[in-house]
N, C-alpha and C positions, 0 to 999 in steps of 0.2 A: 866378663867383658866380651863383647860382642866381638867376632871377625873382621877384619878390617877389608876393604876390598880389594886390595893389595896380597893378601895372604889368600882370599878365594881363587886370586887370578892365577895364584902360584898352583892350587890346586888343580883347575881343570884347563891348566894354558896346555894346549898341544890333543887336548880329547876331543873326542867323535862325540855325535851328539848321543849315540848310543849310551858310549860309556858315562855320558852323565847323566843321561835322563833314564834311560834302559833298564830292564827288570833289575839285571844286579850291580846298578850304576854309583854314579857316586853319590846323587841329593839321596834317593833311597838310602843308603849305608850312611848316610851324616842323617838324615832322617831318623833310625831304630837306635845309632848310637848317641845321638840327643836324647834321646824318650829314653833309654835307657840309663842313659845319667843323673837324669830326672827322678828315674825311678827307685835308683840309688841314695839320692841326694835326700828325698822324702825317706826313705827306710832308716838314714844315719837321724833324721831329727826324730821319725818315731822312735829308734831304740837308744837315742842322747848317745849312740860311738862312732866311730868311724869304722869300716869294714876290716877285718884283719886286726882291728887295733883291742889292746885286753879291756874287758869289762868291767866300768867302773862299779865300788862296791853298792854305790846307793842307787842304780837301778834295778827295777823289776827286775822279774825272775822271765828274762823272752832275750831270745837272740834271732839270728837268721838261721836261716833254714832250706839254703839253696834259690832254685828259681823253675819258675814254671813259663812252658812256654805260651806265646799269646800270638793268632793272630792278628792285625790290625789292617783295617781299610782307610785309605787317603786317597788324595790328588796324586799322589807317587805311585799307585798301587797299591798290592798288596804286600806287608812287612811282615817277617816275624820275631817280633820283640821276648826279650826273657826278662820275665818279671819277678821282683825279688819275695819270699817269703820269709816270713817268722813264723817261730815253733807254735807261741800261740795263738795263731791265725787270726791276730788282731790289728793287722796292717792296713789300712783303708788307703789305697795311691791316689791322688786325686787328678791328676794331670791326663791320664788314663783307669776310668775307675774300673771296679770290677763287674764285671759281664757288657763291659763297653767293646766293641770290635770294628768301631769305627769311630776316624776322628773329626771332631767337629767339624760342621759345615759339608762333610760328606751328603747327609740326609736331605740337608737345603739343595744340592744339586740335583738330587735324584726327580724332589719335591719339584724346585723349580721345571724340568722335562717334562716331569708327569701333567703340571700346570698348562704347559705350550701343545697339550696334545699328542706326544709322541707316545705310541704306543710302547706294554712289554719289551717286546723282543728289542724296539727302537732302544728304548734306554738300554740295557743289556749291553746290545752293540757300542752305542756310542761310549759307557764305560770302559768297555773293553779297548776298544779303538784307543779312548785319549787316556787312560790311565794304567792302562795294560791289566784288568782287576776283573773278573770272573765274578758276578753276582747273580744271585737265583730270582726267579719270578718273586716266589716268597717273602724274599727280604722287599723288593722293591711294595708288595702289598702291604707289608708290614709297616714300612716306615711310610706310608703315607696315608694308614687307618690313623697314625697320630691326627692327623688334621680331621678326622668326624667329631673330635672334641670341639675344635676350635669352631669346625660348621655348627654344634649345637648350640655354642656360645652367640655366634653370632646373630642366629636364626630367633633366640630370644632377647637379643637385647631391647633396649628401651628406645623408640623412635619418634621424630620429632610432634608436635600436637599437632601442625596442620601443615597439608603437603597441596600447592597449589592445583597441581595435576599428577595423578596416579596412570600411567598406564599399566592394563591388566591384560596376560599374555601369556601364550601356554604353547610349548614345541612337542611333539612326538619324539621319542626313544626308544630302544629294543632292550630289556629287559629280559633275564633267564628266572622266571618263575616255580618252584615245581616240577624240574627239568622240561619247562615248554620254555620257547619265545613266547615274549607280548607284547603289544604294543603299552606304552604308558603316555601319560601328560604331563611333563614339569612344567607348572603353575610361575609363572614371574609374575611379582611385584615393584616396577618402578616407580618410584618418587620422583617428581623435581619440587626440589626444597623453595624454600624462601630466597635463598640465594641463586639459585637458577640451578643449580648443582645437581647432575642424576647420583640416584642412589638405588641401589636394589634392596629394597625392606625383605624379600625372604625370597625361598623358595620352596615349593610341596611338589612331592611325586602322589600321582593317584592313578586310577587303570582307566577312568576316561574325566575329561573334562566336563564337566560338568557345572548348572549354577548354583548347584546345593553344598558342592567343594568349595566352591568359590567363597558364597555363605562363612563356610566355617572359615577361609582365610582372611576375609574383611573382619571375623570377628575376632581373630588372631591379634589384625594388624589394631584394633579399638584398645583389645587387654592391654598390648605393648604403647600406648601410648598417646594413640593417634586419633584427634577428637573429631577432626574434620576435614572431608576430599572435597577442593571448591568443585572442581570436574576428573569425571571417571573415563578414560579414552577405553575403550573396551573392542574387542567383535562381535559377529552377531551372532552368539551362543543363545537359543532357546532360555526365556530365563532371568537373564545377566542382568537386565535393568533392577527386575523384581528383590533381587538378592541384593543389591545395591541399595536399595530403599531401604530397607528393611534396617541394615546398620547404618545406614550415613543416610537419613532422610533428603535433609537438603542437596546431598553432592548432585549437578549438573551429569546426565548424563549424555556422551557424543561416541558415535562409531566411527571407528578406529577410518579414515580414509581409504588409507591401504590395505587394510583388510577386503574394504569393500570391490576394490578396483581388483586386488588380485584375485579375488573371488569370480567377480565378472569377466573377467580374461580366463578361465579354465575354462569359459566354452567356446573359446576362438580359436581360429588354427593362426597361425605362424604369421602365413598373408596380410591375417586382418588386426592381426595385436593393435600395432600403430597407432592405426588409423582411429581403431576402439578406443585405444586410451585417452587419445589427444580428444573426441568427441566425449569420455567421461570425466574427462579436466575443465571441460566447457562448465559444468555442471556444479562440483566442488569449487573452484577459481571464480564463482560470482561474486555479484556484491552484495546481493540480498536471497535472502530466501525467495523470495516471488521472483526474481530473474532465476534462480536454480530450476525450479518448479519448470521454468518456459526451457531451460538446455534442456531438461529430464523430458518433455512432451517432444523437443526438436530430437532427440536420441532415442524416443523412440518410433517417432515417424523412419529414419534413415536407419534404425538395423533390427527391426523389431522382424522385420521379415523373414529375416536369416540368424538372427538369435533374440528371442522373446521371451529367454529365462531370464536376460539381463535385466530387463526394464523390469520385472514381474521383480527380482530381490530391491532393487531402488525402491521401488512403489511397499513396496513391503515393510523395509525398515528407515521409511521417511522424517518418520516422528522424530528416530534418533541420530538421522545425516543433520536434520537443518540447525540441531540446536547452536552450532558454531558462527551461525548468521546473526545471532542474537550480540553480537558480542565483536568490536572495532577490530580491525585490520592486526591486529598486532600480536591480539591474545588469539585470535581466528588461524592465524598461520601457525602459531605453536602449539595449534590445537591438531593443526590436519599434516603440519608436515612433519609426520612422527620418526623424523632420524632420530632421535631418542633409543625409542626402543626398539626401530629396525639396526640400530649399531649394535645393540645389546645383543639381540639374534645373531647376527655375524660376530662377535666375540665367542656365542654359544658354540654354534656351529663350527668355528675355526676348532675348537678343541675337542670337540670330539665325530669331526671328519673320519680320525683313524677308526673311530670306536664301532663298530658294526652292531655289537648289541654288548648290554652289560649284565657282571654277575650276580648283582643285585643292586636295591636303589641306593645301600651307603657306596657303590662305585658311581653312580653316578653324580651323587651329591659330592663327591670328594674332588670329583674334574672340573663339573660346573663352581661350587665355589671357587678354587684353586683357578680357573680362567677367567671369572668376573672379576676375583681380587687382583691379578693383574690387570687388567682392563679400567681396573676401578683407580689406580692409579694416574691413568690421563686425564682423569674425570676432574680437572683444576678452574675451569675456567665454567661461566655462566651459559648453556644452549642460547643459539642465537635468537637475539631481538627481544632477551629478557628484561633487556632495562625497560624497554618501552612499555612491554607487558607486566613488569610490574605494577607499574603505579595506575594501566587500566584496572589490574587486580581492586589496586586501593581503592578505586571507584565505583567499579563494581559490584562488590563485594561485603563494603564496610567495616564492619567490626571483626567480620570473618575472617578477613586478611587485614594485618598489621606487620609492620616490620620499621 
């Protein structure tokens, strides 16, 4: 029968918070002498007596056998419990099993820190701080190599046959190779479903991006499921279109906006950001292709002078800015205004700010999944202005798109 609250009050009425919460306080000692009763309680139904009590004649041939000591990690700290034995070391405890040293939902804490980014030492600390419990680098790498299963699981599963808009996108990392640094590419694949809903279909580490990686991830994402991309939001990787065709013939292809714009602003100084952006908004923010074309010749009458790289990448990857003018107001904005997967990027980045470089790519794959899968949690509701764009989808599109 459980405690009443009445009888707790009697226990800790007049204590410091030390003596109840504190290394050798009272929830700790009702903590180890629980678990220890427990562990008693199982030893009397394995060997059918009670302890001290004589041995009935029609049991086996096994009694007890003393106790061994164990420690144990919780929210309480660190405990140490004594565990009962039998002679013929056929006692299985189940409440604490054997070579368990920490109690449930320990790992989920550690897991969830590691998820939010906090580095080593970070978690370390913070266990120490709020639990008073001393744990090694080690243990923390160890328990959260569990989750490279769950990344494989998920990295293969089966996704859906046709994803309205895939955006494809790839971040820089430092990696410990060989005992060198290196730079690497994790490859993102975002989905928005038929529902409107982001999804992340996978992730690849490779040592550059490239469209020939790309290649084998489009043809990843075909094996797993996936018969048709109505449109491919991409950057302007050498390439990218090419590898796209090749597995998804029909998919529309459109450069990424913001790729483009922030591309274009890495030759401006500080001064002239502004002024650039708002005259390369003129340009994307039209109504037609032939008005973009007249911004694109009016931008670069006014800065072609003082930066003539800009106009020179516009004019360059033309073919695959305008394709978004083909296509009504509704699916045109959910095509260029990619908080989609500029969100995605800030979830990335939020989690491994701490991370300076990693010790190889199952660490990196262990944070990024471990930070999308939180992230992927807010993910409830439709990106905006999807109803409307759906049913230009339906129009569109035709048989391509059903729902």
């Amino acid at each position: 029968m459980p405690f009443t609250k009445e009888e707790l009050i009697s226990v800790v009425e007049g204590k410091s918070k030390e003596e109840i919460l504190g290394k050798g306080g009272i929830l700790k000692t009702f903590v180890k002498n629980l678990v220890e009763a427990a562990l008693e309680a199982e030893m009397k139904q394995h060997l059918g007596y009670e302890k001290n009590a004589d041995k009935p004649k029609n049991t086996k041939d096994n009694a007890r056998n003393g106790h061994s000591a164990k420690n144990i990690l919780g929210e309480f700290g660190k405990a140490q419990i004594a565990v009962p034995r039998d002679r013929n070391s056929e006692f299985e405890p189940q409440i604490i099993e054997k070579h368990q040293t920490r109690f449930e939902g320990f790992d989920d804490k550690i897991i969830a820190m590691y998820a939010r980014g906090m580095s080593t030492r970070d978690i370390q600390a913070h266990i120490e701080e709020i639990y008073g419990a001393k744990i090694s680098p080690t243990l923390i790498s160890n328990v959260t190599d569990d989750v490279i299963d769950a990344v494989k699981e998920w990295q293969s599963r089966p996704l859906d046959d046709v994803y309205p808009i895939v955006y494809l996108d790839a971040i820089v990392v430092k990696v410990v190779e060989n005992k060198k640094v290196i730079k690497k590419a994790v490859n993102i694949a975002l989905g928005i479903n038929k529902e409107g809903i982001k999804e992340v279909l996978g992730l690849w580490i490779c040592n550059n991006e490239g469209a020939k990686f790309w290649l084998q991830v489009l043809t990843e994402l075909k094996n797993r499921g996936v018969k048709d991309i109505l449109i491919a939001c991409i950057d302007g990787l050498t390439g990218f279109p090419e590898a796209i065709e090749a597995v998804y013939p029909e998919t529309q292809i459109q450069l990424c906006i913001v790729h483009m714009v922030r591309n274009s602003l890495r030759y401006v100084p500080w001064k002239d950001k502004k002024k650039v952006a708002a005259s390369l908004r003129e340009i994307y923010a039209s109504s037609t292709a032939e008005e973009a074309r007249v911004r694109l010749q009016e931008f670069c009458t006014e800065w072609d002078h003082k930066y003539p790289s800009i106009g020179m990448i516009w004019e360059r990857h033309w073919e695959n800015v305008i394709p978004m003018f083909n296509y009504p107001a509704d699916i045109r904005k959910v095509m260029y205004t990619t908080n989609a997967i500029e969100s995605v990027n800030m979830s990335i980045r939020k989690v491994i700010k701490n991370k300076r470089l990693f010790p190889n790519d199952d660490a990196v794959l262990k944070i990024l999944y471990l930070g999308l899968n939180n992230a992927s949690k807010k993910w409830t509701k439709p990106i905006r202005n999807w109803s409307l764009a759906m049913s230009r989808f339906a129009i569109e599109f035709g048989d391509r798109f059903t729902f």
